[in-house]
N, C-alpha and C positions, 0 to 999 in steps of 0.2 A: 238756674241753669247749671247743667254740667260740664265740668272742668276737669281735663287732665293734665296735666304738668308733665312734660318729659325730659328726663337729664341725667346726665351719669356724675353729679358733679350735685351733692347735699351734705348737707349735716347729719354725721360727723367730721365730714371732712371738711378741712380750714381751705377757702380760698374764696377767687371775688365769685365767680359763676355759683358757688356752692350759697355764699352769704345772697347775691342777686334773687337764685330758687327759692327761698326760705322767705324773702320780705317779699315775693310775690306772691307765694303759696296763701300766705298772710293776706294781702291784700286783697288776691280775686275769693278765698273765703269768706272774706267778711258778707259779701252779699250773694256767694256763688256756692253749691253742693262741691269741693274739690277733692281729686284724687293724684298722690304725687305718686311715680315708678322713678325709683333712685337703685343704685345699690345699697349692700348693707355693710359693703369696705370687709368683711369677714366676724362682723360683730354681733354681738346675737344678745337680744333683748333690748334693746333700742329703745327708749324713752322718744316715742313720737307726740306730734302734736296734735293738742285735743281740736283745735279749730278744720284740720281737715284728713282725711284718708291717706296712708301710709302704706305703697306695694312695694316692700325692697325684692332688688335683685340678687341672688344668689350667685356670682360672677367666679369661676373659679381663680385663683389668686388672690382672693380676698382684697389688700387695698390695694395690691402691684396688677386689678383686675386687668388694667388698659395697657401692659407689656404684651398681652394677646388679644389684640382688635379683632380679628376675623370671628374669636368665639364672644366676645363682650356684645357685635354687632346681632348676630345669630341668634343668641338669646333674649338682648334683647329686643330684636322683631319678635320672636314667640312672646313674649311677657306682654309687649302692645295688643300684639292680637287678642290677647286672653281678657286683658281687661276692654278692649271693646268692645266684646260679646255681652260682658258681665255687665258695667260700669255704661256702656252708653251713652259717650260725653257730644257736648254740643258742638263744643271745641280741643284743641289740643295744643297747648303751648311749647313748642320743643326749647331746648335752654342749653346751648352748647355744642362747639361741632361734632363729639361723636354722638350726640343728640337727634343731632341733624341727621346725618349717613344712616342715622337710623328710621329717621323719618323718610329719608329717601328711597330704602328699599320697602318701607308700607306701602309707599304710591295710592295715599288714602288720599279719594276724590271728593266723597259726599259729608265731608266732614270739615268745618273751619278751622285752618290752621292757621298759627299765629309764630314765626320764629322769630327769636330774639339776639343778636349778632353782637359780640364783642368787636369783632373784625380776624382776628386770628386766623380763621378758616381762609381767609380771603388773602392770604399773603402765603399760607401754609399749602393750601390747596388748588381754588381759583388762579391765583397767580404764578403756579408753579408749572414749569414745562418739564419736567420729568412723564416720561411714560406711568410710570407707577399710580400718577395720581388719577391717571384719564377716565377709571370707574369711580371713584370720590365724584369728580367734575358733575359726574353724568348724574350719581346719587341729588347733588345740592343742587344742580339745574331742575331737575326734577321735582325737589321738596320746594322751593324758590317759587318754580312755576305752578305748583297745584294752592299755593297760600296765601290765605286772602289780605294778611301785612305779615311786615318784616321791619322786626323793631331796630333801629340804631341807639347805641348805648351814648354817645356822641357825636359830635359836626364831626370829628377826622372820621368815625368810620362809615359816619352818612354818606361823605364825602368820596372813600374807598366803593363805596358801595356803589355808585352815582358812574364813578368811571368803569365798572363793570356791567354794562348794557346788557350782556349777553346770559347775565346772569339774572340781575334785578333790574325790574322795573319802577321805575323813580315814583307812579303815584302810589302803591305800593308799601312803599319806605314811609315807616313814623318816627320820628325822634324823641325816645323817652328817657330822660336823665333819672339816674338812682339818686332818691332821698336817702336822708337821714333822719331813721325813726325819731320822736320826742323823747322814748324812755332810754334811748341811751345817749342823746346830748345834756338832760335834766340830771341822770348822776351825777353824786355828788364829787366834786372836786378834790383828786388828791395829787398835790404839785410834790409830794415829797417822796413818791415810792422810789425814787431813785436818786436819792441825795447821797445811799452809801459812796454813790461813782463819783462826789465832788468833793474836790479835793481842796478847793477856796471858789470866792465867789468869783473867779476866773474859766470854772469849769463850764464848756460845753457840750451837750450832750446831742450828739445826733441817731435818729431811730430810724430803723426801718419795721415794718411788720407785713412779711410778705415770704411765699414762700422762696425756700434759699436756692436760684437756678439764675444762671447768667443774663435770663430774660429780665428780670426783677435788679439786676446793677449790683447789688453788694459786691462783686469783686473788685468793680470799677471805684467804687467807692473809701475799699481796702485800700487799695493798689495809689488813690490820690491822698488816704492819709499815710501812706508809704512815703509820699513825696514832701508832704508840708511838717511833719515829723514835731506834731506841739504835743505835749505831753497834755494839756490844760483839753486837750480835743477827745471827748470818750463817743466812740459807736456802739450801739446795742443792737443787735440783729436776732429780731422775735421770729422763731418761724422753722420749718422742719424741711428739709428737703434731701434730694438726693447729692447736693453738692454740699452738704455739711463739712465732710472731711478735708475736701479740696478747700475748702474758705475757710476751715482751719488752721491747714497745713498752710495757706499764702501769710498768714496771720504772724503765726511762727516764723514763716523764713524774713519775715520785713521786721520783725520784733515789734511787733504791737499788740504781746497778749496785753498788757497793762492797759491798753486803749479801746481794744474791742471783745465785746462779750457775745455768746451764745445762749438765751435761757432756753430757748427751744420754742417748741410751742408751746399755747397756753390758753386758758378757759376763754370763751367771748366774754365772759364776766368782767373778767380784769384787764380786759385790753383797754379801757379807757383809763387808767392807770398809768400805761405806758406811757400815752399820747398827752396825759396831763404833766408828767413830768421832764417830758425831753422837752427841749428847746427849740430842733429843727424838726421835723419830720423830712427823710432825702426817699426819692424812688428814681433811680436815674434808669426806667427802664428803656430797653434798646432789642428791634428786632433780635431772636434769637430763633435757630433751629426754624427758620421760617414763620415764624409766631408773634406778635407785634401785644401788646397792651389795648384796650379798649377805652377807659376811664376808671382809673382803679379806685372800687370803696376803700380805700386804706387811706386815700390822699383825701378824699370827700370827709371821710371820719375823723383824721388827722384835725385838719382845718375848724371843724366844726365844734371839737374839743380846744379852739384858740390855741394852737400849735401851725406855724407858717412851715411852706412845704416849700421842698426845692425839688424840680419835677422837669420831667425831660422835654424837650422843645419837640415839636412836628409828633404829637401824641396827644391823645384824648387829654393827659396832664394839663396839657398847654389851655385849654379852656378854663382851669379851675384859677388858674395864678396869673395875677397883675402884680408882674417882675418890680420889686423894693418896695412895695404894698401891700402885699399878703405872701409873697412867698419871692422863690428867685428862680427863673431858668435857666439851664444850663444843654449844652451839646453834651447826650449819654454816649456816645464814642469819644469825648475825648475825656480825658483822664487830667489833664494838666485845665482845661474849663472847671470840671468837678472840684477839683483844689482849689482854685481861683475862687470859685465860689462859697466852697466850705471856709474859707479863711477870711470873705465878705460877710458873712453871716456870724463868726467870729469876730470881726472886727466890729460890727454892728449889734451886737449880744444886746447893749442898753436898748434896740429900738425893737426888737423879736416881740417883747410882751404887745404892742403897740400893733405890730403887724400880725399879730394872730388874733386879735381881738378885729382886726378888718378882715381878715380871713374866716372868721365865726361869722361876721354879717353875709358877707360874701354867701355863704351857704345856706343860712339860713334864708337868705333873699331869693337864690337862683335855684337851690338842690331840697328844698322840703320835703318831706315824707308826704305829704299831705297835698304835694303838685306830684308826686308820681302816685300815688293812691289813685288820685281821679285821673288820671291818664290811661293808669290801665284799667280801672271799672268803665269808662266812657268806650274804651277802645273795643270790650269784651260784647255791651252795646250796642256797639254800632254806633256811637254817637259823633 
């Protein structure tokens, strides 16, 4: 069978929609002819993957492509077109909402489509009463309605999706959770990449790895160890974004360079590195800019490297964590909860090994690689 992949959101670029594209490209390959249309972020020679076909898009702006939507969209509808004269797929997987808007202006009928939903779009868009958004609306109503499923990434955005009738139709709706491949929970174990940040065995380290924007919490995070003021408490914030400077600059005025670091970004090589040697894993993410979290692979990967996660309540997170058993939740609007908690997790430092090691089962019981594998080859099926 032929397979297209649609997303403006691949590797090389770091994020969950980009890492999602990549283990499914992966998966529907393994038994499917596939072909991914990504851009190319402005890079040129691109080490693609041998298990399937590689159409980057040429986006002007290179990686700041999506600062001009009108011309990202434009393009790429021509690029779909071109490759479904060529390529001829059975199916088409769209993976993301400016994925989507693009699927929406194809208005392809005799072709099965499959779109796959963080929920974003649906608090971004769907639920937004601005004028502005009313051709969007009309776009995802339209891609929504000509598509034979519409994946949920979790229960909250199933859920999201469920209370929008007008959009989605509930039989419709599949609920497919992202695994976590074997070859990178079977790496081998390094507890020590970040023992330079301990300063005695009082030190605790909490990580985020996610990119730096007010959706993702790191400010929130800053801002509560602003308030709990332990020297023994270090944050490490992996990750590139356009808020760098600004969660720099809060860093400085609260005096906590000594406590919070910047590596930036870094290879998927070594991110299980990270994950091996912090203590907590925090994502207290929280609507932002109309844009909500789906089920982030950061917390799934976190956990499954036995690292317990502290994760925002009334969010896809909320499914992964059984609150003083594998992780702890908290309310990502307040600031004084995040303290509360980061200083619970502190004070409980002796039981963290204990609780990430039920957090590793946890994942591997409920998130396998190998229950989202057959989900989506059954799904591509018909089964």
């Amino acid at each position: 069978m032929r397979i297209l992949i649609y997303t403006h959101e691949f590797p090389p670029f770091q994020g969950g929609i980009a890492t999602s594209a990549k283990m499914i490209a992966d998966i529907l390959s393994s038994e499917n002819e596939v072909t991914v249309c990504c851009p190319n972020y402005g890079h040129k020679n691109l080490k693609e993957s041998d298990n399937f076909s590689t159409e980057r898009i040429n986006f002007p702006g290179g990686k700041h492509f999506k600062k001009i939507p009108l011309i990202q969209y434009i393009l790429g509808l021509l690029k779909i077109k071109k490759i479904l004269k060529s390529f001829k797929p059975e199916k088409i997987f769209f993976l993301g909402e400016e994925a989507e808007l693009v699927g929406g202006l194809l208005n392809e009928k005799n072709i099965d489509q499959i779109v796959r939903i963080a929920g974003s779009g649906i608090e971004s868009i769907i639920k937004n009463k601005a004028l502005s958004k009313t051709l969007y609306k009309f776009l995802l109503k339209r891609l929504y309605k000509n598509s034979k499923y519409i994946i949920a990434v979790s229960r909250n955005t199933k859920r999201l999706m469920e209370e929008e009738e007008e959009f989605f139709s509930k039989k419709k709706i599949k609920l497919i959770y992202n695994g976590i491949d074997s070859n990178f929970t079977q790496q081998d174990k390094d507890s020590n990449f970040l023992d330079y940040l301990r300063d005695s065995n009082q030190t605790l380290i909490l990580l985020t790895v996610s990119r730096l924007l007010p959706r993702k919490g790191q400010d929130y995070v800053i801002k509560a160890l602003g308030k709990i003021r332990n020297k023994n408490i270090k944050y490490v914030c992996v990750g590139e974004g356009s808020h760098l400077k600004k969660y720099k600059s809060l860093v400085k005025s609260l005096n906590l360079e000594s406590s919070v670091s910047f590596p930036g970004g870094i290879e998927r090589s070594q991110v299980h590195k990270y994950y091996d040697s912090a203590d907590v894993f925090i994502l207290c993410n929280r609507t932002w800019n109309s844009k909500i979290e789906g089920l982030p692979n950061v917390a799934i990967e976190s956990m499954s490297r036995s690292t317990p996660v502290i994760g925002s309540k009334n969010s896809g997170t909320e499914e992964l964590i059984k609150p003083s058993k594998n992780g702890y939740l908290v309310d990502s609007e307040d600031m004084d909860d995040i303290a509360h908690t980061i200083e619970l997790a502190y004070k409980n430092k002796k039981n963290l090994r204990e609780m990430g090691n039920s957090a590793m089962l946890h994942i591997r019981e409920n998130f396998s690689f190998e229950s989202m594998k057959a989900n989506y080859l059954n799904l591509v099926k018909d089964e």
